[in-house]
N, C-alpha and C positions, 0 to 999 in steps of 0.2 A: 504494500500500500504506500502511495506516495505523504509528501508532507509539505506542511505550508507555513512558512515562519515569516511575517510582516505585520508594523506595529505602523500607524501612525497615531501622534499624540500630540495636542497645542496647548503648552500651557504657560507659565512663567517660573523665573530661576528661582531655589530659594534662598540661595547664595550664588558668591560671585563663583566660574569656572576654577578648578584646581588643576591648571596644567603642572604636567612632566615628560621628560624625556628616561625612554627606558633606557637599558645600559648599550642594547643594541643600536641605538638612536633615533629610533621610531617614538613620535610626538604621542601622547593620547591628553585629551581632556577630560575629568569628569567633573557631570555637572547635574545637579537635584533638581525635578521639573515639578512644581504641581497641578495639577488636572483637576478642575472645578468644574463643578455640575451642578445647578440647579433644576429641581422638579418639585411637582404638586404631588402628593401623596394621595392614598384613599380620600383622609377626612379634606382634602382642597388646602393643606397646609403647604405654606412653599418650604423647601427643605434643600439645604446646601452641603454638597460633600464637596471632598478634594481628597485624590490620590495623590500621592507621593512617589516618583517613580524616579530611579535612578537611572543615568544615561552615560555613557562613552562615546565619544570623540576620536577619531583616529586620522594622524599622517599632517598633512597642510588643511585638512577641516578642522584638527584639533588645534593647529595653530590659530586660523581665522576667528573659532569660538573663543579662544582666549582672550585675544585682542581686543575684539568687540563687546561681546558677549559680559554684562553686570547683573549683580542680584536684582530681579524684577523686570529683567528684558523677555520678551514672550519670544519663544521659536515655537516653531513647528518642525516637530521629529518621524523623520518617516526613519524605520529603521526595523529592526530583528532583534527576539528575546536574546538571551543570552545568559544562561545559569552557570553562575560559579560556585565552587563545591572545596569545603576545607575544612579543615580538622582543628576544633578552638582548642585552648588551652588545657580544660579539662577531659581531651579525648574523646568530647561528642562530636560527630558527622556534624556539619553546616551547609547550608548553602541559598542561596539567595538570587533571584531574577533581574535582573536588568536589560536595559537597551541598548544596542550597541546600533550608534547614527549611523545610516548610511548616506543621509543627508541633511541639513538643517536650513530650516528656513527661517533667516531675521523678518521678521513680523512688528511692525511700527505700530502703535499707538495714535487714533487719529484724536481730534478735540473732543470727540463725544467718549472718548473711553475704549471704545473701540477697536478692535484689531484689523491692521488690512497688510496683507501679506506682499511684500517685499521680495526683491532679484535674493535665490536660496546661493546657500555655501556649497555648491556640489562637490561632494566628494573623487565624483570620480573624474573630472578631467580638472580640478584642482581652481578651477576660478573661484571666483566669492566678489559677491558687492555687499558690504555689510550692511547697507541703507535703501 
């Protein structure tokens, strides 16, 4: 049976980007997104959630996001789960889901509050407009 792994997610930082360079010298950034939702419930009450979703950054998009990229800047994340798995301290199994960006896209803020989507950091042929 085949398989399908694609995220896309818009939300805002909730901190500023944590770039590094691995020892190899391949760039990654990570960076905390959260994803807000409002809806009406049964009783007609409006009810606000927000995920929390960690993201990765890689190569010259991990750069771009750096640069640009401050706690409370909205992207949009199209990108792929990605479970990492490790052994804590006291010899319990761990492991935890994240997104690993295949692309991001800087999203401006217009005068009503609003989001309007902006030229994306594409990963794969390395351009970026960050505005």
């Amino acid at each position: 049976m085949g398989s399908f792994n694609k995220v896309i997610v818009m939300g805002n930082l909730t901190r500023d980007p944590e770039h590094k360079a691995l020892p190899s010298g391949t760039s990654v950034t990570e960076m905390g997104l959260a994803v807000n939702e409002k809806f009406r419930n049964r009783n007609d009450e409006l009810v606000e959630t927000t995920c929390f979703v960690d993201v990765n950054a890689w190569g010259r998009q991990a750069d771009i996001c750096a640069e640009y990229l401050r706690k409370g800047s909205c992207v949009l994340i199209d990108g792929c789960l990605q479970q990492d798995r490790w052994e804590a301290e006291d010899g319990q199994k761990r492991s935890r889901i994240r997104v690993r960006a295949l692309r991001v896209h800087f999203v401006a803020r217009t005068g009503n509050g609003n989001a309007s989507e902006t030229a994306p950091a594409d990963a794969d042929s390395g351009d970026a407009a960050p505005f």
